[in-house]
N, C-alpha and C positions, 0 to 999 in steps of 0.2 A: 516749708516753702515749696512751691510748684511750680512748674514751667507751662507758659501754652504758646506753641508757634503758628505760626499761621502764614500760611503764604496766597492769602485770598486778596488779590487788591482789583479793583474795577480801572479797567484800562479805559484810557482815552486817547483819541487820535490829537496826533501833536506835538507826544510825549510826555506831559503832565497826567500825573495820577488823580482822577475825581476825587475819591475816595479808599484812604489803604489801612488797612489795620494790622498796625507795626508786632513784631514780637515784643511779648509781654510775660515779665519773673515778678512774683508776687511775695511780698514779706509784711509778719506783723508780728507785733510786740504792743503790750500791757503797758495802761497807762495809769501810774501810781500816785495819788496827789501824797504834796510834797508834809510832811508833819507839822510844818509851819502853817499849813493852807495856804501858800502861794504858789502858785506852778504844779507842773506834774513832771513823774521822772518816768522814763521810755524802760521797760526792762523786759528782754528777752528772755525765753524759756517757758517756761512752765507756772500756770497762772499766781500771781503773788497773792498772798491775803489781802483781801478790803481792796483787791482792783477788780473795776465792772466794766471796764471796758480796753477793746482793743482798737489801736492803730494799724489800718492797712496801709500799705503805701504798693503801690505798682509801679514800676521801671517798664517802660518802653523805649525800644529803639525799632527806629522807620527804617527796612534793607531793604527800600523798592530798587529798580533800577533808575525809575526817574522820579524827579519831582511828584509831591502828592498836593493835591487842592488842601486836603483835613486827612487828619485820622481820627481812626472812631476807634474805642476802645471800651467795651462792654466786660462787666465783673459781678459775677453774683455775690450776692449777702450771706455771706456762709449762716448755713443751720446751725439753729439756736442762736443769733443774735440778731438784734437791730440793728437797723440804721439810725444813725443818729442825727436830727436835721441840723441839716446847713454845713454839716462836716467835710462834705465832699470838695476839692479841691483839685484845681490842675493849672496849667498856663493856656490863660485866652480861652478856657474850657467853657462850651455850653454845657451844662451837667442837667441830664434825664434820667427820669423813674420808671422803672417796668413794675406794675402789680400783679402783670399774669405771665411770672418764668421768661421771662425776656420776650417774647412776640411783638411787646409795641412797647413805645418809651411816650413818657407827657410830663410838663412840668407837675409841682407838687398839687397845686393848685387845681390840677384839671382830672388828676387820677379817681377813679370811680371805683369803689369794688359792688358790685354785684349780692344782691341779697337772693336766700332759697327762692329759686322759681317757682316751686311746691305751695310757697305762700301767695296768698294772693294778697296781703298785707302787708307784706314785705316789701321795703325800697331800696334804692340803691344808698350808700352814703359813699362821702369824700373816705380817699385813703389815709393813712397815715404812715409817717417814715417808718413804724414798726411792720406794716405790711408792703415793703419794697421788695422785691425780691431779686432786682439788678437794678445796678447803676452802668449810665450811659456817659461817659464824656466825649464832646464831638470839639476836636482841636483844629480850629481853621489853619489853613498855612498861605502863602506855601511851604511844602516842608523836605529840605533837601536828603538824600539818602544819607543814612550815616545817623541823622538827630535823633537826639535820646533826651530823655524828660522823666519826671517823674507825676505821677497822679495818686492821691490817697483818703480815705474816707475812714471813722472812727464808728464803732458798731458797741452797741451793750449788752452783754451776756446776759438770756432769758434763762429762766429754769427747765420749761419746757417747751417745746415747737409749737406753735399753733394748728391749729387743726385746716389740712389743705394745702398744708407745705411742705414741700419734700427737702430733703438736701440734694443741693444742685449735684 
């Protein structure tokens, strides 16, 4: 588990916050399908056999002084795993992709990765939720000081990183 605080929030005359990005504790745990094949079981620690994938979940809490418009709450794709689409979840959440280390966010649909420039045959193609490399959720409000939430997204264990991707 890791902590990231953050006391950046964009003031506005008024008293309401445009936009604040709450402090945020991060946890995940292994998702085991069940022996029966129905369901899966949540199990903390250290990876089980035959589970590929983890659940992240993020807790936020908004300590502005005032009132916020939204919070924005930005989580990279920990190295060596996916994203898994359509996993991402929050309340009222708009959920965005970053493909280049968080600088820009776009829906799935719109993301572009970049083929070698070296090539003059080379094009660009569409992204895939395996080359994500942050997730974005933008939580409209208003949102009084104090509210806490939770937001989480499920990721599957690669073998190895891909080639141009660091660990954040």
């Amino acid at each position: 588990m890791f902590f990231i605080a953050t006391s950046m929030f964009c003031s506005n005359v008024g008293g309401a916050q445009a936009a604040a990005e709450p402090r945020v504790s991060s946890a995940s745990a292994w998702l085991l399908a069940a022996a029966t094949g129905e369901g899966e079981s949540l199990i903390a620690g250290p990876r089980p056999e035959g589970a590929e994938q983890q659940l992240h979940t993020l807790r936020f809490r908004y300590e502005g002084p005032d009132a916020a418009d939204a919070l924005l709450i930005v989580h990279p794709v920990p190295a060596g795993e996916h994203y898994v689409a359509d996993s991402a979840t929050g309340p009222r959440a708009v959920i965005s992709y970053s493909v280049d280390e968080g600088r820009s966010f776009g829906a799935p649909g719109a993301l572009r990765i970049a083929q070698d420039a070296a090539d003059p045959a080379a094009t660009d193609r569409a992204a895939t939720p395996a080359d994500y490399s942050h997730i974005r959720w933008e939580l409209p409000g208003p949102h009084p000081p104090g509210l806490a939430g939770l937001v989480s997204f499920r990721t599957r264990i690669v073998a190895a990183e891909p080639p141009g991707r660091e660990a954040p």
